[in-house]
C-alpha positions, 0 to 999 in steps of 0.5 A, a space after each residue: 500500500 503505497 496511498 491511503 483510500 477513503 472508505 466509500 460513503 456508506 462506511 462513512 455513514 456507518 462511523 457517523 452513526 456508531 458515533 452517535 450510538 457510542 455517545 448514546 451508551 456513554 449518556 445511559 450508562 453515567 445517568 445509570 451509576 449517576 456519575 461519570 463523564 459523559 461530556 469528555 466522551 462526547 468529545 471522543 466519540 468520532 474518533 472512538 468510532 474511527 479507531 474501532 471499526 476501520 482503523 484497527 486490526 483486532 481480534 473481538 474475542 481476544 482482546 489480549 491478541 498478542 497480534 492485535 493493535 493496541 489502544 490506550 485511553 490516557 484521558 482514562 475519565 472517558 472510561 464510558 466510551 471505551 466500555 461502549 466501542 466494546 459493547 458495539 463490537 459486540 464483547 460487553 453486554 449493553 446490560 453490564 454497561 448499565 452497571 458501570 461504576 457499580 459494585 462487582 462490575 469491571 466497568 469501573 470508573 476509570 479502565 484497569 486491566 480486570 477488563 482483557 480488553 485493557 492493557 495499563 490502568 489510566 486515570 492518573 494523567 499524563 501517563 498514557 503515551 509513556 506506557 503506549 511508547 513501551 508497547 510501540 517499542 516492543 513491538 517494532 524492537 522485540 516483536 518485529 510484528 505488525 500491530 499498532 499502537 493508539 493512545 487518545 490524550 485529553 488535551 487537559 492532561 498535556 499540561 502534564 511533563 509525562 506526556 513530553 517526555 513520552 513524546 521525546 521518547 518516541 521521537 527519538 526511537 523512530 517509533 513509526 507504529 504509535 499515533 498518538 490522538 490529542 482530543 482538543 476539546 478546549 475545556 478542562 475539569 475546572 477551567 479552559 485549558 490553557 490552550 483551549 482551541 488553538 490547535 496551530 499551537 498543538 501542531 507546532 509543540 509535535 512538529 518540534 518534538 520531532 512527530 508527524 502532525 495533523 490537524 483535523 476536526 475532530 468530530 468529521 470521520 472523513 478527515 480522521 479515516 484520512 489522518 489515520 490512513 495516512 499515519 500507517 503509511 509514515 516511516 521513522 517517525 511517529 504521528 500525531 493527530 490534534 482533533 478540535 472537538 466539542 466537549 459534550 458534543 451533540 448535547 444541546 445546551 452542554 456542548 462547548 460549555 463550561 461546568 459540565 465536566 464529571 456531571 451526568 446529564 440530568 435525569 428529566 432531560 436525559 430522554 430529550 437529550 437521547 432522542 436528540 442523537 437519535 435522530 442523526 442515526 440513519 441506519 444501523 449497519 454495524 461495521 466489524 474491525 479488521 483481524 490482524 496479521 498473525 506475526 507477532 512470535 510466540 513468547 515464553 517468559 515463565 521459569 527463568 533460571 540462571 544458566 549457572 550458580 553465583 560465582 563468588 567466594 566467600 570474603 570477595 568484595 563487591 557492591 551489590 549495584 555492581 551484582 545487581 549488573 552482572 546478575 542482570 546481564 547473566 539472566 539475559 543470557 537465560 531467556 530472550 525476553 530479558 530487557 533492561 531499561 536505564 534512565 542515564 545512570 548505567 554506570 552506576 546501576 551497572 545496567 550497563 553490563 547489560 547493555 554490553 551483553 545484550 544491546 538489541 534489549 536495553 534500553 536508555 530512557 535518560 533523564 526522564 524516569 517518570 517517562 521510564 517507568 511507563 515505558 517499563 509498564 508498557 513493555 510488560 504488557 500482555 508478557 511480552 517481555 520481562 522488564 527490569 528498570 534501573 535508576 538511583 533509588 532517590 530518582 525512582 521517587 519522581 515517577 511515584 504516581 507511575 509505579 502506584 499505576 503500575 500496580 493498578 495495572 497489575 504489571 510485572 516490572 521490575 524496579 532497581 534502586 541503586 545509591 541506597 542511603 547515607 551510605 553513598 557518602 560524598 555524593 550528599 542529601 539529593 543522592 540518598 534514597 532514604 524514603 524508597 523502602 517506605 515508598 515500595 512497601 505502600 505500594 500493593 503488590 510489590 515485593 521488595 528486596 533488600 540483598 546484603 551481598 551478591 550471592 544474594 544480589 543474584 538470587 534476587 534478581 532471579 527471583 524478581 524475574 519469575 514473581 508476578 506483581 512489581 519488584 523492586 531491588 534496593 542495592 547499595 554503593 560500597 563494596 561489602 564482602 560476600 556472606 553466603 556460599 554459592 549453592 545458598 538457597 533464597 526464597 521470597 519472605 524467608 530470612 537468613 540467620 548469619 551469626 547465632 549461639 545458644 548464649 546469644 543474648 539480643 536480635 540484630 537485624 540489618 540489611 545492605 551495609 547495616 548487616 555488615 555493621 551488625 557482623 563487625 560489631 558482633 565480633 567487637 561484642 563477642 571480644 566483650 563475651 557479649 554474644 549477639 545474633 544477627 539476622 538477613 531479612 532479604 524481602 523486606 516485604 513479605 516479611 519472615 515474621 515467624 523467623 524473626 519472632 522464634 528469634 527474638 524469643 530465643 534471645 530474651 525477646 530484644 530486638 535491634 533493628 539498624 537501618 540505612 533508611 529513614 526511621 518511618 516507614 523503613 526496616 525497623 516499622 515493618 519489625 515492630 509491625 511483625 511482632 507487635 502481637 508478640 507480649 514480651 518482644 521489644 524493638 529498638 529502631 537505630 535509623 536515619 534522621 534529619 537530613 545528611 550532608 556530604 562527607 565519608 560514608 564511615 563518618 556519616 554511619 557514626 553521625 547518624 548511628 547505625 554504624 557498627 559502633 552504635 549498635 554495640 553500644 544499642 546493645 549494650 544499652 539494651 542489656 543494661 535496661 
């Protein structure tokens, strides 16, 4: 196909009238739940209508096809339309359409992937077209398939920096097979948006990211069949299409007006309203979508092993970021699903000996980790490959409201934070991840890692591969010796005792440098005849609850916890947390408070007392209370 063809008049016609009749459902569905957005769908139908029934190649049956094109609704608040594109192609039952927003119903209020028919959760804006880049990639990079990739943005949530980092993104990585849909309806949830109908300006912002820009009206399906059919004809770049729309188009008296967003249409006009729409319908042929090229390969990511035991040797040193780098590089070579993403930092997260190993599967993301974690997300989807992102765990802050979708949207992404705690020394404040333990363990879903050497870096990187939900590896800057024999075994939420005697008289329990604390002040204490027993947790999240109270119990019920991280939300809470049903067990938390400074790593340890030094005197504070 070297030109696009416009459907004859009749196929125009059609999409005319399913408009209409998804603006119909749109309307009856919100006046059901008394609730929703029937305006922001209004704006959306034609396009909707165009996407579905002559644009996009899909299987109705199958909606997680791996062959089949892809649509992401960033302006997730329209959630109703989409509902109804799939009630009209004949998946969703109109009945279970009035039940939108209920109670036991998948139609929730804002699309999440309980319904096989949607990929990433939206709602939180901004974050569409970042997960939309990751599903492109894929498919252009990994799958080398034919499907597409559609993402309707609202222009209210352009305002949001996500969208242009997604936008420089794909750009950059020539991604041909995405178009993305600005629905310019002028006005916002509590104003105009700032640009309101000047589209010149919409069409300039694209052209200078890079994209291959239409305008069009938004609500004629000759321009958007035209647009659209001409996007699939573009090589190296990707399409925008800015569409002028009406938000609340065909509802008289609402269209274009202000203080309608989020309002269903009032119950004793809603059938004036229906009929209104109704009477533009002029037939009810129904239009069938296209199926898609069946080339998509067949992909297997379950049951990833090492292809061989860690290497190491008890005393070596090195950093786990370092292990986390090798490890990742080496599951590479197990499955060829593996892809690491980087926001600019691969030679300190050390992904780039991924990189180097595995070039055709890394991905730089630069310095937009908001962008990269829904590139992460999208990458994820349907199984086609099993992600690990890589950034300073103090950066993987910034894309919170990502990672929070990232679990609505049930992905399995794999998250590591390097640069962990005061323990980073000179690099100071800015640098220090000292909140990420008590940002991941929020987060439902998450199972979060904490190694202590690379034995256990390894096994974990491992384990994260084959754990369904988001994981998240917290690795630290300075090198540490390695504990633990190369045919230990590590399972999620079981803990490891490293140092016990029958004579031990407290529990410490530290992870990442602090448990490197903890065994030299052992050896300080037992020079005292002061035995102490020094506990891994490994997860932080689940937690080996029944490991570390027998433990404790063991010891007189004296815990010690010491950790490089921020008091709240961190180790020491998920301890007290695991025993705090327990009569006779208490727990003394040696944690991070205030903000650090620049200065050495030993000195920082000592400043903030969680060095080995503090917690031989915790314990012998301990002792003598």
């Amino acid at each position: 196909m070297t030109h696009y063809q416009l459907p004859d008049d009749r196929t125009l016609q059609a999409l005319r009238d399913i408009a209409n009749r998804l603006r119909i459902l749109s309307i009856k569905a919100t006046c059901a739940s008394n609730s929703g957005h029937p305006t922001s769908c209004c704006s959306a139908a034609e396009i909707m209508s165009v996407l579905f029934f002559h644009v996009m190649r899909y299987k109705v049956n199958e909606p997680r096809d791996p062959n089949s094109d892809r649509f992401v609704l960033s302006k997730g608040h329209a959630a109703p339309i989409l509902y109804a594109a799939w009630v009209e192609a004949g998946y969703v039952k109109e009945a279970e359409l009035m039940n939108l927003r209920k109670l036991g119903c998948l139609l929730e209020g804002h699309p999440t992937p309980k319904l096989a028919f949607v990929d990433v959760a939206t709602g939180s804006l901004g974050q569409g077209l970042g997960a939309a880049c990751g599903m492109a990639y894929t498919g252009k990079y990994f799958d080398h398939a034919s499907y597409r990739v559609y993402c309707l943005i609202g222009d209210g949530e352009s305002s949001e920096g996500s969208i242009w980092e997604a936008m420089a993104f794909a750009s950059f990585y020539k991604l041909d097979n995405l178009v993305a849909i600005f629905d310019v309806n002028r006005l916002g949830q509590s104003e105009p948006a700032p640009l309101q109908h000047d589209v010149d300006t919409y069409y300039k912002r694209c052209e200078a990211f890079g994209w291959n820009t239409y305008i069009v009206d938004g609500h004629n399906v000759e321009d958007l069949c035209k647009a659209l059919g001409k996007a699939g004809l573009i090589k190296d770049r990707p399409t925008a299409i800015v569409a002028k729309t009406f938000k609340g188009k065909g509802i008289k008296g609402v269209e274009n007006e202000a203080n309608w967003h989020g309002k269903p249409m009032p119950k004793d006009h809603v059938g004036e309203i229906l009929r209104e729409i109704e009477d533009q319908i002029q037939t009810n042929e129904p239009l069938k979508p296209t199926p898609p090229q069946e080339n998509a390969p067949v992909v297997d990511i379950s049951a990833i092993k090492m292809p061989s035991p860690p290497s190491y040797k008890l005393g070596d040193k090195i950093a786990t970021r370092k292990a986390y780098g090798l490890a990742l590089a080496k599951l590479g070579h197990a499955n060829q699903r593996v892809v690491a993403l980087d926001g600019d930092t691969k030679n300190s997260t050390f992904s780039d000996l991924f990189r180097k190993e595995h070039p055709d599967r890394f991905i730089e993301c630069y310095i937009a980790e908001q962008n990269m974690i829904s590139v992460a997300i999208g990458c994820a989807t349907r199984d086609r490959t099993v992600v690990f992102a890589s950034t300073f765990a103090a950066f993987l802050s910034r894309g919170y409201d990502q990672i929070r979708m990232g679990a609505i949207s049930q992905s399995n992404v794999n998250f590591s934070g390097s640069h962990c705690g005061i323990s980073i020394g000179e690099d100071g404040p800015s640098q220090m991840a000292l909140e990420d333990i008590a940002m991941f363990r929020a987060i439902p879903t998450c199972t979060v890692f904490y190694p202590s050497d690379g034995v256990s870096t390894e096994h974990a990187v491992e384990l994260a591969a084959n754990t369904q939900g988001i994981c998240f590896i917290r690795t630290s800057r300075p090198e540490t010796a390695i504990i633990y024999s190369s045919d230990e075994e590590f399972k999620i939420g079981q803990a490891k005792v490293v140092l016990q005697k029958e004579s031990d008289s407290a529990l410490v329990i530290g992870a990442g440098i602090t448990l490197h604390e903890a065994l030299a002040a052992a050896k300080q204490l037992a020079a005292e005849g002061i035995n102490i027993r020094v506990l891994d947790p490994f997860t932080v999240k689940p937690l080996d609850a029944a490991t570390i109270i027998a433990n404790a119990k063991a010891v007189g019920g004296r815990i010690i916890t010491v950790e490089d991280h921020y008091r709240e939300g961190g180790l020491g809470e998920a301890v007290s947390a695991a025993v705090c049903l327990e009569p006779g067990i208490l727990v003394h938390r040696l944690a991070v408070s205030g903000i650090a400074w620049s200065a050495k790593p030993a000195e920082l340890l000592d400043a903030f007392g969680i060095s080995a030094g503090a917690i031989v005197a915790a314990v012998r504070s301990v002792l003598a209370n």
